[in-house]
C-alpha positions, 0 to 999 in steps of 0.5 A: 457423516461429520459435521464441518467445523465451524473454522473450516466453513468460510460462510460460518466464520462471517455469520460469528465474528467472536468465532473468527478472532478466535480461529485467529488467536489459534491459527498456528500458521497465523502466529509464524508469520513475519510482521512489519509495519507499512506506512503510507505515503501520507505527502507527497515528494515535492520536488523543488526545480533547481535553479540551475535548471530554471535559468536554462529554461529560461535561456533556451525560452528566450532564444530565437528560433533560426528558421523563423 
């Protein structure tokens, strides 16, 4: 029986790490990938409240309520 390659063996590939770069470097289907850079959301979007907004909560806060 044959003995398995070392790139096909999984277990083999994390025991040789020099061996996985270059299954890597040689991997067709590696290589016809499409790239592109994801960059992360570092900051989050600060939304500033409108003052049109802000003078409405404070009409709607300063009303009375009828039932009262």
């Amino acid at each position: 029986m044959d003995k398995p390659s070392l790139a096909s063996n999984p277990f083999a590939l994390m025991m040789h790490p020099d061996a996985v770069l270059q299954a890597l470097a040689c991997s067709d289907r590696l290589s016809r990938l499409q790239r592109r850079i994801c960059k992360p959301l570092d900051k989050p979007l600060v939304v500033k409240p409108s003052t049109d907004s802000a003078a409405f909560d404070k009409e709607v806060d300063s009303e009375t309520d009828p039932a009262e």
